[in-house]
Residue frames relative to the residue before (quaternion, step in Angstrom):
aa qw qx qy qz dx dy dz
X 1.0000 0.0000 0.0000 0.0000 0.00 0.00 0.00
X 0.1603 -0.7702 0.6173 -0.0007 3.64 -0.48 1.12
X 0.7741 0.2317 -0.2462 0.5352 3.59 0.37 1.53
X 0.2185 -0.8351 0.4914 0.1151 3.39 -0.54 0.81
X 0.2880 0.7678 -0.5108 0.2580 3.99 1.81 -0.41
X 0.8496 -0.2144 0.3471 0.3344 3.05 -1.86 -0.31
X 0.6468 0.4271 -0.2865 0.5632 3.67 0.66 -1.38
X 0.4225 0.6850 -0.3652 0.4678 3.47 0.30 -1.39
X 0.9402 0.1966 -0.0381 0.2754 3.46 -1.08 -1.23
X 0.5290 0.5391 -0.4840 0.4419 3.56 1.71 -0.44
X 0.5304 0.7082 -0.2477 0.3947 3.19 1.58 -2.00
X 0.7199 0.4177 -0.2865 0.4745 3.73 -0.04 -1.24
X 0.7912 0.3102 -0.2727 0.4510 3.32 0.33 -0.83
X 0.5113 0.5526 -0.4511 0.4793 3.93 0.86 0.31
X 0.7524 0.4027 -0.2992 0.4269 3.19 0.98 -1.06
X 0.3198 0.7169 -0.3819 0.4879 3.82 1.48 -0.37
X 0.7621 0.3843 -0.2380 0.4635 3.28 -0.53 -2.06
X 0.7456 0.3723 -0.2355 0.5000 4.18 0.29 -1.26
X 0.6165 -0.6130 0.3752 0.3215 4.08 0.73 0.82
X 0.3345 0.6803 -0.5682 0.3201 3.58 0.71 0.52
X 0.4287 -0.5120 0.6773 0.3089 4.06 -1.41 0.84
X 0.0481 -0.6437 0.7599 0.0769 3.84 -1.35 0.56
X 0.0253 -0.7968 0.5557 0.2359 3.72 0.13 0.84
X 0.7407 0.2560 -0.1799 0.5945 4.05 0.68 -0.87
X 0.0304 -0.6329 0.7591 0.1494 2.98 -2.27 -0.19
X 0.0250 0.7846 -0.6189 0.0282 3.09 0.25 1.25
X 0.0339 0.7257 -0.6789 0.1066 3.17 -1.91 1.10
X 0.4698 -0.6662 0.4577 0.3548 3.73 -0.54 0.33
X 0.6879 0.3327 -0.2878 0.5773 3.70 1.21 -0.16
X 0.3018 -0.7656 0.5067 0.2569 3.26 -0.56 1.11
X 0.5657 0.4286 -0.5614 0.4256 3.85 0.32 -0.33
X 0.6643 0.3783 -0.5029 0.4033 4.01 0.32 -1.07
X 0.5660 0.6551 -0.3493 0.3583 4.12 0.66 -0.91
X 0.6316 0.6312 -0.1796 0.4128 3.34 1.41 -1.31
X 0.6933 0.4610 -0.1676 0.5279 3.53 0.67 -2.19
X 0.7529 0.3268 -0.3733 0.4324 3.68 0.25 -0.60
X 0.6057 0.5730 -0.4079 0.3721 3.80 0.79 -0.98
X 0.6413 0.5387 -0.2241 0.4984 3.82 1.13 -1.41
X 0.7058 0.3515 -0.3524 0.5041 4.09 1.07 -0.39
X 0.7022 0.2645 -0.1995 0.6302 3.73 0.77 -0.19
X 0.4634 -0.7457 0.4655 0.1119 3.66 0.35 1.24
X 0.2039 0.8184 -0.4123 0.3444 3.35 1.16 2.15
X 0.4107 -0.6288 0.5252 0.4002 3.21 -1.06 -0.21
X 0.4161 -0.7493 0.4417 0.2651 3.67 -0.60 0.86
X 0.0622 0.8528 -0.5175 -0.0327 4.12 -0.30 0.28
X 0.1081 -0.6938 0.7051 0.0989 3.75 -0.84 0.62
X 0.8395 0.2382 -0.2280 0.4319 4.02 0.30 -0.05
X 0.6150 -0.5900 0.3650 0.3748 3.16 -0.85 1.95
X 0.7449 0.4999 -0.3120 0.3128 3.60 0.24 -1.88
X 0.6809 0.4207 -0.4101 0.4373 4.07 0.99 -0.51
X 0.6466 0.5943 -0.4484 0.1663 3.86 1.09 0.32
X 0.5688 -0.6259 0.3195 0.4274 3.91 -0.54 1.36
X 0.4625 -0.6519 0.5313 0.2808 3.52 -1.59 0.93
X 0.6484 0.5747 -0.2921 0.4049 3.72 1.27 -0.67
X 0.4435 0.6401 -0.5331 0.3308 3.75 0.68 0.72
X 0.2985 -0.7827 0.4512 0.3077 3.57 -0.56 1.14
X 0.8400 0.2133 -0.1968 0.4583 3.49 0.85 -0.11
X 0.1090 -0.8926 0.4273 0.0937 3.91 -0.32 0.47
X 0.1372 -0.7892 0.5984 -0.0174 3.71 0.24 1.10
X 0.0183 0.8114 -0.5836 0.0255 3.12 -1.38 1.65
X 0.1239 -0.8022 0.5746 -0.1044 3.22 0.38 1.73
X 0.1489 0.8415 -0.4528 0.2541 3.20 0.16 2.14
X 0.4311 -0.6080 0.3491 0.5680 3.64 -0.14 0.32
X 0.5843 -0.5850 0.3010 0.4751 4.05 -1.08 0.52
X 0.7127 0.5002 -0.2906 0.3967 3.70 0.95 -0.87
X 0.5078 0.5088 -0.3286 0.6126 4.15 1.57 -0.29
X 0.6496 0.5521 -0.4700 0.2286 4.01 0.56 -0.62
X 0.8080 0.3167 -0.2325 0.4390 3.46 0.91 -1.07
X 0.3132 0.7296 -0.3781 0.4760 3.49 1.14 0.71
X 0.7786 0.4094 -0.0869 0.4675 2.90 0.46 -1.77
X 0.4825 0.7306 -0.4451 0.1881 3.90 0.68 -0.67
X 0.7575 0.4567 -0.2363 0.4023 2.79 -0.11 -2.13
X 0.6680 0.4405 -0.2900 0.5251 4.01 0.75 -0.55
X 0.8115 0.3075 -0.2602 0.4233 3.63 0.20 -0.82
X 0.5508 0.5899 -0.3194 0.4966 4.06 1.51 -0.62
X 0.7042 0.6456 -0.1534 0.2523 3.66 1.01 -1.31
X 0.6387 0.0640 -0.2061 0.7386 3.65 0.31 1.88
X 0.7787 0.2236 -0.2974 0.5052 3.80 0.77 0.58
X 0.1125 0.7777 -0.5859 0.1982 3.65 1.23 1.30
X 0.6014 0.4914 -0.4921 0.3934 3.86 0.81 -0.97
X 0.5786 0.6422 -0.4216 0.2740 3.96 0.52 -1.26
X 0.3769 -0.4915 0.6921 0.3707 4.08 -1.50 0.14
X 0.1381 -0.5744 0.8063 0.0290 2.99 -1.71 1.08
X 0.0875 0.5204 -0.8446 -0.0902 3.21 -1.91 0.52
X 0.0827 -0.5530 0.7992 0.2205 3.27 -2.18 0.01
X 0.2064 -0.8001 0.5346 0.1770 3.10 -1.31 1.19
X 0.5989 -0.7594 0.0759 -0.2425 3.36 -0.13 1.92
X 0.4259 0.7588 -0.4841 -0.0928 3.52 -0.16 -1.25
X 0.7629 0.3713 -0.2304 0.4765 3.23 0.70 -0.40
X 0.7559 0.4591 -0.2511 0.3934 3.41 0.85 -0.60
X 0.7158 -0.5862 0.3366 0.1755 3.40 -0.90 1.03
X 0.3108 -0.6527 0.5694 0.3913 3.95 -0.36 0.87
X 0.6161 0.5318 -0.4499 0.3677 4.58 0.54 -0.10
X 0.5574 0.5887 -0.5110 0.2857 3.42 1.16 0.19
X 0.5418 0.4831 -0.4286 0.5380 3.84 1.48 0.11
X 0.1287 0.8529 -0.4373 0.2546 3.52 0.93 0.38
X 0.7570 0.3207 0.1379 0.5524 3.83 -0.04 -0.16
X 0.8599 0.1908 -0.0876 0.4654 4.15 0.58 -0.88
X 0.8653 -0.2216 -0.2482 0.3750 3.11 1.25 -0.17
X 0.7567 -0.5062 0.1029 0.4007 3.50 -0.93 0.17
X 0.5957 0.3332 -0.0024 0.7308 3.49 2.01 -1.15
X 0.3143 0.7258 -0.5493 0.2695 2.91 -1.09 1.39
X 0.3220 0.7227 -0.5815 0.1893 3.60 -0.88 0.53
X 0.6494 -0.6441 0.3600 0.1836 3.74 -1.34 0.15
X 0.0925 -0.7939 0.5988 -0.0514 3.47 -0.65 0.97
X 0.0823 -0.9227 0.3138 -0.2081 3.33 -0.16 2.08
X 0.1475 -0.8220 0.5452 0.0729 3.27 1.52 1.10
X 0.0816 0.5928 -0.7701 -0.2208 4.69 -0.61 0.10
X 0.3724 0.5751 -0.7060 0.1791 3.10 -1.11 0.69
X 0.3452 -0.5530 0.6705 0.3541 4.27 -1.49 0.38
X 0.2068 -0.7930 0.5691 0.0669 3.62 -1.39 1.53
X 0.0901 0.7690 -0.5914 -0.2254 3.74 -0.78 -0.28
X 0.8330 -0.1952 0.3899 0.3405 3.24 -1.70 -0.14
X 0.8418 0.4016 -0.0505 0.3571 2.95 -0.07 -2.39
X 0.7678 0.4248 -0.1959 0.4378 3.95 1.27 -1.45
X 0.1754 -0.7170 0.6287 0.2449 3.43 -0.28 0.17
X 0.4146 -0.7163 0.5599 0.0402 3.58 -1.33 1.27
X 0.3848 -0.7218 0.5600 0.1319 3.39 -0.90 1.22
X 0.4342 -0.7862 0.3844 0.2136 3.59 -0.27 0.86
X 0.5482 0.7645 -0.2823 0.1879 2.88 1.30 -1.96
X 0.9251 0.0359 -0.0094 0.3778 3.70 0.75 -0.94
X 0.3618 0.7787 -0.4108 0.3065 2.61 1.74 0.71
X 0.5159 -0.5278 0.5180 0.4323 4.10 -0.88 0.49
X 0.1139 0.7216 -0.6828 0.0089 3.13 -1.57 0.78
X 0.2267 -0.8381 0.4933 -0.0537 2.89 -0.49 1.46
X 0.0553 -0.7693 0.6338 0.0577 3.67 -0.96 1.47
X 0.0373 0.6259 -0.7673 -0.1348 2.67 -2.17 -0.33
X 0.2104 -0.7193 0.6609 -0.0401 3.62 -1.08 1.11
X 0.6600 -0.5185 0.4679 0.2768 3.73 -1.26 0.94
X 0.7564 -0.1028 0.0878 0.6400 3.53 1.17 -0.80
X 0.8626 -0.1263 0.2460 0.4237 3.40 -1.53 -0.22
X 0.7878 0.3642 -0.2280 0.4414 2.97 -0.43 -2.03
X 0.5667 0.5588 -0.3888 0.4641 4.04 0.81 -1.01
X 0.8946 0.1615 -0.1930 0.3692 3.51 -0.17 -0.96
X 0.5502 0.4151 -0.5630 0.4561 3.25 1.00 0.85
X 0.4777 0.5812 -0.5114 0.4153 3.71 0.85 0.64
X 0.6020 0.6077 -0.2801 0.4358 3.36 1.09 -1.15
X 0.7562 0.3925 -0.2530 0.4583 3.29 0.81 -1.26
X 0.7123 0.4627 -0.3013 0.4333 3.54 0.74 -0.10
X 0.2648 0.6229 -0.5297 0.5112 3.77 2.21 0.03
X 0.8843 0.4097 -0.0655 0.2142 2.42 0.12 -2.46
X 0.4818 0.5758 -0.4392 0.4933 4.03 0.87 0.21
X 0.4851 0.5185 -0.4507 0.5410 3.82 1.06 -0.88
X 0.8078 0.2253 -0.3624 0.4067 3.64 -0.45 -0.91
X 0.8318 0.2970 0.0237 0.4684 3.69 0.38 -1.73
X 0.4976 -0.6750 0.5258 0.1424 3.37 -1.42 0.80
X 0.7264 0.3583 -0.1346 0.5708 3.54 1.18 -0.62
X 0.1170 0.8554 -0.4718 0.1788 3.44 0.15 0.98
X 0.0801 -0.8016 0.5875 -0.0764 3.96 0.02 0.77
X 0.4383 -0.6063 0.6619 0.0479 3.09 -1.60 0.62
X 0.3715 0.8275 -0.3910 0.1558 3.50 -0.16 0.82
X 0.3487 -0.8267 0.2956 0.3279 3.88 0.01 1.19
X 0.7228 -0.4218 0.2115 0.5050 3.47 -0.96 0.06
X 0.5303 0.4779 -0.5455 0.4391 4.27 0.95 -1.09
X 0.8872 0.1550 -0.3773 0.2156 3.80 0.20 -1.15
X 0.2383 0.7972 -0.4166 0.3663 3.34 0.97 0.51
X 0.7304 0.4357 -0.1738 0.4966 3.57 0.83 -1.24
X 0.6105 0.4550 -0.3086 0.5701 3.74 1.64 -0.63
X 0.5579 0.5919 -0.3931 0.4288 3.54 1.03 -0.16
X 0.6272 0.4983 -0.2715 0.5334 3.73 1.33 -1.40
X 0.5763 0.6425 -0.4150 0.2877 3.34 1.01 -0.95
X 0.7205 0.3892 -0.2244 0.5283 3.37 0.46 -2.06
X 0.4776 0.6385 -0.4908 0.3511 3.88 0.55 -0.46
X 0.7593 0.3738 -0.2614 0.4640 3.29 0.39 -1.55
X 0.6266 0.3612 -0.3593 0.5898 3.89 1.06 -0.36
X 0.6595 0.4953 -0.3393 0.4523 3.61 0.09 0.23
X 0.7570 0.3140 0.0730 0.5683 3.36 0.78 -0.95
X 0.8643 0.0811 -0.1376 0.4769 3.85 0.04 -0.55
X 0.4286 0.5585 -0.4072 0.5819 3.90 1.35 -0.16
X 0.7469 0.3765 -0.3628 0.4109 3.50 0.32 -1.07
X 0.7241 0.5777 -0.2803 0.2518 3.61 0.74 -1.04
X 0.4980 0.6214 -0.3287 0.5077 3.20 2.21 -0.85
X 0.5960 0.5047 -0.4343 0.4489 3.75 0.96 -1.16
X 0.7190 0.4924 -0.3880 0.3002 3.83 0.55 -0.70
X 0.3616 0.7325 -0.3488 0.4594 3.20 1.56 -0.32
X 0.8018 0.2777 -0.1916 0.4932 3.10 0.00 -1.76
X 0.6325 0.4520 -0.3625 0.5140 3.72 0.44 -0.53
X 0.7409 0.3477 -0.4019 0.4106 3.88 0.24 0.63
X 0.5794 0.5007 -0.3174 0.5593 3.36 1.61 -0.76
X 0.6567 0.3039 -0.4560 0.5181 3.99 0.75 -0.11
X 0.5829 0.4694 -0.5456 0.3770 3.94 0.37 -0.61
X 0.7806 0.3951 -0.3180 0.3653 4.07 0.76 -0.92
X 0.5205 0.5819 -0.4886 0.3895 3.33 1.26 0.44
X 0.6473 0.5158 -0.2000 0.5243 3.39 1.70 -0.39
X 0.4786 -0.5721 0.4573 0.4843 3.43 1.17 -0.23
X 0.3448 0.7691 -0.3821 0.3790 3.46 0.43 -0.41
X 0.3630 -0.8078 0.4613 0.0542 3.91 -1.08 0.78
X 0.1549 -0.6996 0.5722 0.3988 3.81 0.56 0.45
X 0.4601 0.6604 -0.5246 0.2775 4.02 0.18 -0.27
X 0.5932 0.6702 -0.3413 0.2872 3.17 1.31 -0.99
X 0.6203 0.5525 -0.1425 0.5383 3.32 1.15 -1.75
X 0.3697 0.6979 -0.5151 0.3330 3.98 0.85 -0.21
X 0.8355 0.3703 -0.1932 0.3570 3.59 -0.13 -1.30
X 0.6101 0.5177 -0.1867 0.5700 3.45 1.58 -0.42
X 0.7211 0.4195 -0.3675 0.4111 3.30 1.17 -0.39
X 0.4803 0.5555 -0.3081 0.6048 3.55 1.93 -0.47
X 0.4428 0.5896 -0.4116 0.5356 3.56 0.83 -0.34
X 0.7825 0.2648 -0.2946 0.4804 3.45 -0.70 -1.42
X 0.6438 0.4389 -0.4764 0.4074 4.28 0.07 -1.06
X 0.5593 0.6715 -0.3194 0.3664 3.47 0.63 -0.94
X 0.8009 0.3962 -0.1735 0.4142 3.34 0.49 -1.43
X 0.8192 0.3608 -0.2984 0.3311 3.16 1.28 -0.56
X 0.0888 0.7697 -0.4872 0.4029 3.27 1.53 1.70
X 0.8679 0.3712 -0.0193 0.3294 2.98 0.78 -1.36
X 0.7217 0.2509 0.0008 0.6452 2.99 1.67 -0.95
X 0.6975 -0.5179 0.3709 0.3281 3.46 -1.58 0.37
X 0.5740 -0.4994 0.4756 0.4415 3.68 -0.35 0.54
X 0.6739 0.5809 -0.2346 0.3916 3.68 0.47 -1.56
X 0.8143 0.1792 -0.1265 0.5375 3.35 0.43 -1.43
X 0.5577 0.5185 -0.5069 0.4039 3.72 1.01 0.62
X 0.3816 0.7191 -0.4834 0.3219 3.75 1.53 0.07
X 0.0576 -0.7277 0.6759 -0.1010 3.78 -1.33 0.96
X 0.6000 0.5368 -0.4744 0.3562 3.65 -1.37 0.20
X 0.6884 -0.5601 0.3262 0.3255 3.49 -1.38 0.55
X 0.7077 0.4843 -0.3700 0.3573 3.43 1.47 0.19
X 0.2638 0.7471 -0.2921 0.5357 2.93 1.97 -0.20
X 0.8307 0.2418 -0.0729 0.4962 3.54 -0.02 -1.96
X 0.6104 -0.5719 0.4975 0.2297 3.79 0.85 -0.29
X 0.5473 0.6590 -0.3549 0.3744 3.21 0.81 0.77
X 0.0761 -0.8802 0.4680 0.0218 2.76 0.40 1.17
X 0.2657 0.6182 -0.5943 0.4405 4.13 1.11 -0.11
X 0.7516 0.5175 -0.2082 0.3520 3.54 -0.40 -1.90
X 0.6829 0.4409 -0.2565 0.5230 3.71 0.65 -1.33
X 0.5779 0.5152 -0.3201 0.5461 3.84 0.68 -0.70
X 0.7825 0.4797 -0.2362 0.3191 3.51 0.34 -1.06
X 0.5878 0.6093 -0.2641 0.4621 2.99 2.13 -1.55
X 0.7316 0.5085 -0.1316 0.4346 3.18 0.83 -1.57
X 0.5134 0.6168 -0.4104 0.4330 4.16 1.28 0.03
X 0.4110 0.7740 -0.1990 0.4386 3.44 2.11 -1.56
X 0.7865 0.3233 -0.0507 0.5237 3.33 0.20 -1.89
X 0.4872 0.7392 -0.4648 0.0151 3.19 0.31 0.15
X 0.5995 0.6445 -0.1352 0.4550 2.82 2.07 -0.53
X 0.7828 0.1495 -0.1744 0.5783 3.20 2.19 0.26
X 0.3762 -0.8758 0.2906 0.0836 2.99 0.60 2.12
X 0.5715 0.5354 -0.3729 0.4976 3.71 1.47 -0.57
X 0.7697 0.2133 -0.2828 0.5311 3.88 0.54 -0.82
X 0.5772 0.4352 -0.5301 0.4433 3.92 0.54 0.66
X 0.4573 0.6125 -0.4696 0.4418 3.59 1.36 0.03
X 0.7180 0.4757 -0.1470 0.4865 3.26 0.68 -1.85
X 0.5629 0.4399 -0.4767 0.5122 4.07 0.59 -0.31
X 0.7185 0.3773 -0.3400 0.4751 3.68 0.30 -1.38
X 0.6289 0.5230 -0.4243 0.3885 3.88 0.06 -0.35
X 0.8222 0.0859 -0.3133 0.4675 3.35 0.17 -1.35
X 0.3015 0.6121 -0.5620 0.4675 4.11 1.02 0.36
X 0.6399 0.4738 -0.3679 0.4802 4.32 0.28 -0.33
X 0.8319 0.3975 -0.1747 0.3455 3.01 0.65 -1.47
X 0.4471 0.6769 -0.3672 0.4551 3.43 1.52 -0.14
X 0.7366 0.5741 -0.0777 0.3491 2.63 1.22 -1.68
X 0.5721 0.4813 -0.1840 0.6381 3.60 1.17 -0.86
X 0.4700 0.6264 -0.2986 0.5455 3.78 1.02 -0.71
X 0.8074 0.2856 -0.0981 0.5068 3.58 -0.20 -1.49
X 0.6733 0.5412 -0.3496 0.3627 4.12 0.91 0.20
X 0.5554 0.6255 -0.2120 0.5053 2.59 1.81 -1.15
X 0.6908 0.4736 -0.2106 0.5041 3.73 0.97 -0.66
X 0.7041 0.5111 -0.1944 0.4531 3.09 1.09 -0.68
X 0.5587 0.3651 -0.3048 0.6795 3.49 1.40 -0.21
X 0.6976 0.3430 -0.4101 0.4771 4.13 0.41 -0.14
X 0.4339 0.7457 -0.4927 0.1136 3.33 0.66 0.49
C-alpha cells in the first residue's frame, strides 16, 4: 500500500479482512505509515527506495497532485510489478513511461479515518493497460465488492465529477445549513432525519421527480421571505437565489416537454 490517507486505510484494511498479504505501508509520515502497517500486520516504510520489488500488486492511493511526482522515485527497480492508482480524475497514462503493468483501481465512495467502509456494495471501478491487467483488477476487486465495472479514464473523470456534486457540494450545503441553525440556537441534528430522507428517496425515485421546496413548487412568497433572512449574508443569499433559478428554469423546461 503506497499511502496511508483515508482511502489508503479503508482499502488496506478491506483487503486484510478478505485474506490479502499487505507486505508494506509506505508513507512519508512514519506515525501515519506506522497506525496502518500495525492494523493490517505490515511493514511500516517512510522511504520509496526501502519498498520490496516482489509485490505482485502495488496500490497507490495518493493524493491526485503527489501521484505524478512521486513515481519516477517510488516505480524505480519495480517496473516488472502492476501498478494501479486509485484516482478519479487522473488518467490510467500517468504510468506511461515507468512502468510496464498498470491500470486503475477506483473504489467512488467519500472515506474517513474514524468510519470504516463496507465494501460489499460499493462501485469499483477498473481499468488495466490491457486485458490480461483488467481482468486481474476485476477479480481483486470482486474479493472486496459486488459491483465492479470497467470504466476508462474520460468516463471515470465524469464519475469524480458528479461525485464531487453528489457528495462534496452537498456536504458544503450542510455546512452552511448548521452554521445558520447555530446562530439560532437551533441543532443541525434536527435536519438528520430529512437528510436520510432525501438519500433514501432517491433509491427509489428519479433525482428529478424526487425534487421539493418552494422553488420546485413556485413559490415565490417563501423565496422572498427565504432570501429577506440572508440578508445579512450576501454570499449564501447569492447561492440560495442562484441555485433557487436554476431549480426553477429546471422545473419549466419539463413542464413545457410535457
Amino acid at each position: 500500500m503506497v499511502g496511508a490517507g483515508r482511502l489508503a486505510t479503508n482499502l488496506a484494511k478491506a483487503f486484510y479482512r478478505k485474506g490479502f498479504r499487505i507486505m508494506q505501508v509506505y508513507s512519508r509520515t512514519e506515525a501515519a505509515a506506522q497506525a496502518l502497517a500495525q492494523q493490517v500486520e505490515a511493514e511500516a516504510v517512510t522511504s520509496a527506495a526501502a519498498l520490496q520489488a516482489r509485490a505482485g500488486l502495488y496500490v497507490a492511493a495518493l493524493p491526485d497532485d503527489v501521484l505524478p511526482r512521486l513515481l519516477p522515485q517510488l516505480t524505480q527497480g519495480r517496473e516488472a510489478g502492476l501498478w494501479v492508482h486509485t484516482a478519479g480524475s487522473v488518467g490510467i497514462q500517468v504510468w506511461e513511461g515507468h512502468v510496464s503493468r498498470y491500470g486503475v483501481f477506483y473504489p467512488m465512495q467519500t472515506f474517513s479515518k474514524e468510519c470504516e467502509v463496507d465494501f460489499t456494495h460499493l462501485p469499483i471501478f477498473v481499468e488495466g493497460c490491457d486485458e490480461e491487467c483488467a481482468e486481474f483488477l476485476r477479480a481483486v476487486a470482486s474479493v472486496l465488492s459486488r459491483d465492479v465495472y470497467t470504466a476508462s479514464s474520460e468516463q471515470r473523470r465524469y464519475l469524480h465529477l458528479s461525485a464531487v456534486l453528489a457528495c462534496n457540494f452537498s456536504n458544503y450545503l450542510y455546512t452552511l445549513a448548521s452554521d445558520l441553525l447555530a446562530r439560532h440556537g437551533l441543532p443541525f441534528s434536527a435536519l438528520l432525519p430529512l437528510i436520510d430522507e432525501t438519500a433514501r428517496k432517491v433509491h427509489a425515485v428519479a433525482p428529478e421527480a424526487a425534487q421539493t421546496g418552494p422553488a420546485a413548487r413556485g413559490d415565490v412568497t417563501t423565496m422572498e421571505e427565504h432570501l429577506r433572512l440572508l440578508s445579512g449574508n450576501p454570499e449564501l443569499q447569492d447561492l440560495y437565489r442562484r441555485m433557487s433559478d436554476a431549480i426553477r428554469r429546471r422545473q419549466a423546461s419539463n413542464e413545457q416537454h410535457q
